[in-house]
Structures are given as structure tokens and as C-alpha cells.
C-alpha positions in Angstrom: 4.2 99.0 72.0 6.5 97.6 69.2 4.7 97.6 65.5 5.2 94.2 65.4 2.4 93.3 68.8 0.3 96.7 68.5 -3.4 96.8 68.2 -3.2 97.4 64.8 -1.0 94.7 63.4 -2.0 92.0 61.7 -3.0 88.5 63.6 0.0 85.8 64.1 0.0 83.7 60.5 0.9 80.2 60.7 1.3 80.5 57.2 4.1 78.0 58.2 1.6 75.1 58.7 0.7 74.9 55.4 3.3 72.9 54.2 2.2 70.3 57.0 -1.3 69.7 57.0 -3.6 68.6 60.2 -3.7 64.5 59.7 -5.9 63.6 56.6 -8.5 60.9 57.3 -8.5 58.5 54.8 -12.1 57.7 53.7 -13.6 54.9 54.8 -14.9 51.6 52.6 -18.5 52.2 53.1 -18.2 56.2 51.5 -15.4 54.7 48.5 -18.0 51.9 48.0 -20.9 54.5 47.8 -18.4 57.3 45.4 -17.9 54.0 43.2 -21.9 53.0 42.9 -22.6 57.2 42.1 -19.9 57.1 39.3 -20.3 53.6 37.8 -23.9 55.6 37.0 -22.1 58.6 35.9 -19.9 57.0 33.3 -22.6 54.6 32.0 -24.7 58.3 31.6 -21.5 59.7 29.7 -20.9 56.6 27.5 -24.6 56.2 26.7 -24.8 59.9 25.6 -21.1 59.6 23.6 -22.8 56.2 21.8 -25.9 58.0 20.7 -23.5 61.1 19.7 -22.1 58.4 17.5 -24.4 56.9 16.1 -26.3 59.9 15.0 -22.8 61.3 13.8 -22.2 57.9 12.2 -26.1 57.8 10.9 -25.8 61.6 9.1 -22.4 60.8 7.4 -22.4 57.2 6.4 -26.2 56.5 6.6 -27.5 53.3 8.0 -25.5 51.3 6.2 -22.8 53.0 8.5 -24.9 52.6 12.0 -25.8 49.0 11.4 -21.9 48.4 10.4 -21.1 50.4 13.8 -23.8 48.1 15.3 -22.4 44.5 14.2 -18.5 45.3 14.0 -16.2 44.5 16.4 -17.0 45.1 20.2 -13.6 47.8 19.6 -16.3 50.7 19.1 -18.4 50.0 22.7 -14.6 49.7 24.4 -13.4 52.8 22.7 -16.4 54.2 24.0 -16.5 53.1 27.6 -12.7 54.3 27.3 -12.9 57.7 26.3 -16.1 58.2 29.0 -14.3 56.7 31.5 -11.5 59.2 31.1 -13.8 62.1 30.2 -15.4 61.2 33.3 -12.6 61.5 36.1 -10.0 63.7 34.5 -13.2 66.1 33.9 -14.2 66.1 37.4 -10.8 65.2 39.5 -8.5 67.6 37.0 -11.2 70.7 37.8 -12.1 70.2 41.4 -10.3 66.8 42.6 -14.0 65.2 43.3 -16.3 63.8 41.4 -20.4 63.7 41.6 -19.9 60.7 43.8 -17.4 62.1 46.4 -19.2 65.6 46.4 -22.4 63.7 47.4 -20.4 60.9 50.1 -17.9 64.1 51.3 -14.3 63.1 50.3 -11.8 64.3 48.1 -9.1 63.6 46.1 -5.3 64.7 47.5 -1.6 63.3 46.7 -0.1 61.6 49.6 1.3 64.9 51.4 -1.8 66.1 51.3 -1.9 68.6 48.5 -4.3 69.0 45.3 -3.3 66.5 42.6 -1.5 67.2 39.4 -3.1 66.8 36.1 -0.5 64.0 35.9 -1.8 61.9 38.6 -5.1 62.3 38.1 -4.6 61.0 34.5 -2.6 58.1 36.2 -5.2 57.2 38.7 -7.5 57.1 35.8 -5.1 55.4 33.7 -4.8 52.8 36.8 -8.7 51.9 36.6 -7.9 50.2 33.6 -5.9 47.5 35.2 -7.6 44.1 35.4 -9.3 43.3 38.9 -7.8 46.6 39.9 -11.3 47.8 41.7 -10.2 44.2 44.0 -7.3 46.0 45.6 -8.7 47.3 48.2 -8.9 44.1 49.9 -5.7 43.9 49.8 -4.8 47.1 51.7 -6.3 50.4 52.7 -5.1 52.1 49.2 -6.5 50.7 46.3 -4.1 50.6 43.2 -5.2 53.9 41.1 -4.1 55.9 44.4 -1.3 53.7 45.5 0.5 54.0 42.0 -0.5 57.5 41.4 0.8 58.6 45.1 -2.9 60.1 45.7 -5.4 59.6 48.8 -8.9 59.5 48.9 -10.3 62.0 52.1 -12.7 62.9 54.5 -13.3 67.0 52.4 -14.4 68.0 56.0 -11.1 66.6 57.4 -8.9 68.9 54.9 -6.8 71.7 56.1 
């Protein structure tokens, strides 16, 4: 017996087949719908809770004079708002464990095209890409919606990944 087949060797590696992952099922339109319904609740949670934070921040500093001039100003403070939770939100949850709430509960995951974890980059650009006008409308044009397509990310099956 050679050292390299004995009983005591290590089993065969196909440490090789990591750099081409088993085919990645892209996740349906009835789980992407369902991760988008969970997260639309998520961010309107965060930017509920960031308002408040606000306002109390706003109410203790400036008094009410402050809040009620937070309250009838420009609608800049509820987009600044729905912004920063929005990005909170995804980079948060995608930059830590490429899923949010919603794909942990409907079983997908985030990955870039070859199949790998995303970079902090493209998560930031797929977040960056929900901001486009009608963008949440491209998937009817397509199988990749426009915050994966631009980024180079998929959205999977987790219990499809390699």
C-alpha cells in the first residue's frame, strides 16, 4: 500500500469543485414575491422606528417647535428616512449573511452570478438599484430583476447551494 491510498489517508477532496458550483436554481416568482411582501414590512418597521428616533431626538433638542417644523417641512425628511432604512435594511442583512428576514423565512439566498457570496460592493449596488423608478417592474421583463442584473447577483434556492 502507497501512503497516498492506505487506510489511513485522508478521503479523495474535490476541493477542485469549488470553483464550479452544482447548478444554482434561481428562485422562483412566487418565493421573490413572498421575500418582497416580508421586507416591505421590515423596512416600514425600521423607518417607523428611525422616525420616532427622530422625532424624539428632534423633540429633546429643538422642542416642539422643532417636531412640528419636522412635521410640516418638506416631505425631504420622510424620504431621507425611507432612504437610510431602506439601506440599513439590505446592506445590514445581505452585507452579514446575504439573506434577509424575508429569504430566511421563503429559503433563498443572495449569490453573484458565479455563484459565490456577494461583495459589500454589490450588495450596496443592488440596494442602490431599488432606488430606480419602476425598478421592482423588471421582472416582467426577464427572469433577473434590475438590482441583480446590474449588480451581477442571483437570487437562490439556499437548499440548492453548494
Amino acid at each position: 500500500m502507497t501512503a497516498e491510498s492506505g487506510p489511513s489517508s485522508p478521503p479523495p477532496s474535490d476541493a477542485g469543485a469549488a470553483t464550479c458550483p452544482r447548478s444554482l436554481e434561481i428562485a422562483g416568482r412566487g418565493r421573490r414575491f413572498g421575500t418582497f411582501v416580508v421586507d416591505i414590512a421590515g423596512r416600514t418597521l425600521l423607518g417607523g422606528l428611525l422616525g420616532a428616533l427622530i422625532g424624539v431626538v428632534a423633540g429633546l433638542t429643538l422642542g416642539m417647535d422643532g417636531v412640528s417644523a419636522i412635521e410640516q417641512g418638506p416631505q425631504f425628511v420622510d424620504y431621507a428616512v425611507a432612504v437610510s432604512a431602506l439601506f440599513a435594511y439590505y446592506v445590514f442583512f445581505e452585507g452579514i449573511w446575504a439573506r434577509t428576514p424575508g429569504k430566511w423565512l421563503f429559503g433563498t439566498v443572495v449569490v453573484r452570478a458565479s455563484g459565490g457570496r456577494p461583495s459589500l460592493g454589490q450588495v450596496l449596488g443592488r440596494t442602490a438599484c431599488r432606488l430606480i423608478p419602476f425598478e421592482q417592474l423588471s421582472f416582467f421583463f426577464g427572469s433577473v430583476g434590475w438590482h441583480n442584473r446590474i449588480p451581477k447577483t442571483r437570487v437562490v434556492r439556499a437548499s440548492r447551494l453548494p
